[in-house]
N, C-alpha and C positions, 0 to 999 in steps of 0.2 A: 596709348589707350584708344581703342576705337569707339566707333558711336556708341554702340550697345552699353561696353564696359562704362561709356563717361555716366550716358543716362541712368542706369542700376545700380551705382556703384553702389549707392546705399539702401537700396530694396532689395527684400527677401522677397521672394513670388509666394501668393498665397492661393496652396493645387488647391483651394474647396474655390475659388471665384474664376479659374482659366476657364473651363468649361463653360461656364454661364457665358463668360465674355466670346467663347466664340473656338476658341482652341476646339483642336481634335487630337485623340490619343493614335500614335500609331508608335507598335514597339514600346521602345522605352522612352518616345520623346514626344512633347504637345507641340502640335504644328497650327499656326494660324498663318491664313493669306487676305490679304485684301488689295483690291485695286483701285489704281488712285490716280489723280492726275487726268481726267476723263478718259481714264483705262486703259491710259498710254504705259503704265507700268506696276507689276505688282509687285506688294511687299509681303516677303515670307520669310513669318518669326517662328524661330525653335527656342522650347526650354525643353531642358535632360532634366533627368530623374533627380538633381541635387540641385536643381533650381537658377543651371545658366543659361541666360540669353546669348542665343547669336542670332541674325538674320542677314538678309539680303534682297535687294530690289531686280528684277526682272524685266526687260521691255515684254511684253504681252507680245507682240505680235513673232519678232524672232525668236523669244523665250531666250535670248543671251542674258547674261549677268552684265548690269549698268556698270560700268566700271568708274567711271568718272563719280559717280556717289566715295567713294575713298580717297580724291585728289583731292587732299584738305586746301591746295594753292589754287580750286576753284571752286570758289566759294559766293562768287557774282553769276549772273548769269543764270540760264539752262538747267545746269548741271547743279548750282548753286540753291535752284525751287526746286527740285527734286530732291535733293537732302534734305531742305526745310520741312517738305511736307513729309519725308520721310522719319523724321527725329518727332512732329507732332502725332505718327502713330504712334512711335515707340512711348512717348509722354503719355499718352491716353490708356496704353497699356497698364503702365506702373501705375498711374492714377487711379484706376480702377482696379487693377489685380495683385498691388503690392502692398507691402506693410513698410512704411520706409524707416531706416536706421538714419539718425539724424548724425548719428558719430560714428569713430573709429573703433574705441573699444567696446568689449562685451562688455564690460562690466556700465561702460556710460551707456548701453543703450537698454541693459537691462533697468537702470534709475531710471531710465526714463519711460519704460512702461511702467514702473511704480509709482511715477507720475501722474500719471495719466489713469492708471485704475486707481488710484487713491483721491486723487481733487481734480481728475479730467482737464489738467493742461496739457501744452505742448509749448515748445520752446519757439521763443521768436528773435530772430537776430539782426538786431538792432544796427550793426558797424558793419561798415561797408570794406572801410580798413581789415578790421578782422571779423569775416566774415564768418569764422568756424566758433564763435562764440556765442554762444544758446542761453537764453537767460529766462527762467522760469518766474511768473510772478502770477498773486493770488488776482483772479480774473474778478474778485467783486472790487478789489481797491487799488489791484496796479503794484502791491509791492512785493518787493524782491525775497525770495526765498531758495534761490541756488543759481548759479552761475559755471554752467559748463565751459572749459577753456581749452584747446590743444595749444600747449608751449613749449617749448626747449627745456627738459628738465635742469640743464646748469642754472637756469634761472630760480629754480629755486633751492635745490643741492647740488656744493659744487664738488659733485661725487659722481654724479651721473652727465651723462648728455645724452641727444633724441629726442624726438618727439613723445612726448606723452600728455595724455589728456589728467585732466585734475576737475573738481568740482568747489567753489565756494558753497559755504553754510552759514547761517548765522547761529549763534549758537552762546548760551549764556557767559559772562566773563570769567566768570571762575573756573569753568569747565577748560575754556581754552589752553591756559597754560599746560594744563593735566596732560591734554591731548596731544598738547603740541610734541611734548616730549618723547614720542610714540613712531615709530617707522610706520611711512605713509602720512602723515600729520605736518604741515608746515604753518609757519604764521600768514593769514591773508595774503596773496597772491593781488596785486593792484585793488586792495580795499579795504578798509578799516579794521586793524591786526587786533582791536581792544574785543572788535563785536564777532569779527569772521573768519573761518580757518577752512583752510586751502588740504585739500582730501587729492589722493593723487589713485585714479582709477584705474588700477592694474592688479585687482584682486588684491593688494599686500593689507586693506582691510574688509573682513567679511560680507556680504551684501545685508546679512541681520543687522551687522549694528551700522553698517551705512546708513539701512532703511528707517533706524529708529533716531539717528540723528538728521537724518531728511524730515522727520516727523516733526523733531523739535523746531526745525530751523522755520517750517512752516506756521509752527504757532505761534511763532512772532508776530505773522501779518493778518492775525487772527481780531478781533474788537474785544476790548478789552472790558 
């Protein structure tokens, strides 16, 4: 994976802010340059029509392509602030021109703008160990109302293997067994199997009734 692909891996480019930010149309690709380093080199990003970044850095004066910017085994050094300063354009970019996908699948990142247009969270992740774990909690009280996971599906049916994402819910106890019994549906995934049930985000249940049992899970942490 190169610079570009590490930094975006999870931004989508959003074309109504490239222009404000500085891009120019030519063809079918937005081209932005800036020069950096007190003008010792420039950096020029391209997105295409389907929203990929590539770029690459320039010495200004011979206009050659920096090459040493792609020797990941020089990473001290010269060579080494040129990258740096090259990766905080590209961060500046996404910062301000991207919508970022906090996960892998569509389906976890579609919850997660239902998130967010519905009680204006975002997920914050807590474990350093597992750092692809996103845990959503109500911002007036701190508590928990879904827990996104990427795990090894044997871990919870020993049917499958792979990665796949899953979501906790909390979710009343009488419902759970119901559900459990359901494809897609497993008991709590590392947390309390009587209150929570572990959803496994690959389309196999609809985003309707995902959305209305994200609803309930959140009325839990609601004042009673």
């Amino acid at each position: 994976m190169n610079i570009e692909e590490n930094i975006f891996k999870q931004a989508k480019i959003n074309f109504n802010k490239i222009a404000e930010y500085g891009f120019k149309k030519l063809d079918s690709e937005w081209i932005f340059k800036k020069n950096f380093m007190n003008e010792q080199f420039q950096a020029v990003i391209r997105i295409d029509k389907i929203g990929k970044i590539s770029g690459n850095v320039y010495e200004t004066d011979s206009k050659d392509i920096y090459f040493p910017l792609r020797v990941e085994s020089m990473e001290a050094g010269f060579a080494g602030s040129v990258r740096a300063e090259y990766k905080k354009i590209l961060e500046d970019i996404k910062n301000k021109c991207c919508h970022i996908n906090y996960f892998i699948s569509s389906q976890s990142n579609r919850l997660v703008q239902k998130i967010y247009d519905s009680y204006g969270d975002n997920p914050c992740f807590p474990w350093d160990k597992y750092a692809d774990y996103g845990v959503f909690k109500n911002s007036e009280n701190n508590k928990w109302y879904a827990l996104i996971m990427t795990i090894d599906f044997i871990k919870i049916d020993k049917k499958y293997t792979g990665t796949i994402e899953v979501v906790n819910l909390k979710l009343s106890q009488d419902k759970i067994p119901i559900l459990a019994s359901r494809a897609g549906f497993y008991p709590a995934y590392h947390m309390n199997k009587k209150n929570w049930i572990t959803i496994v985000l690959n389309d196999t249940i609809t985003d309707n009734e995902l959305f209305e049992l994200l609803d309930e899970s959140y009325a839990f942490t609601l004042k009673k």
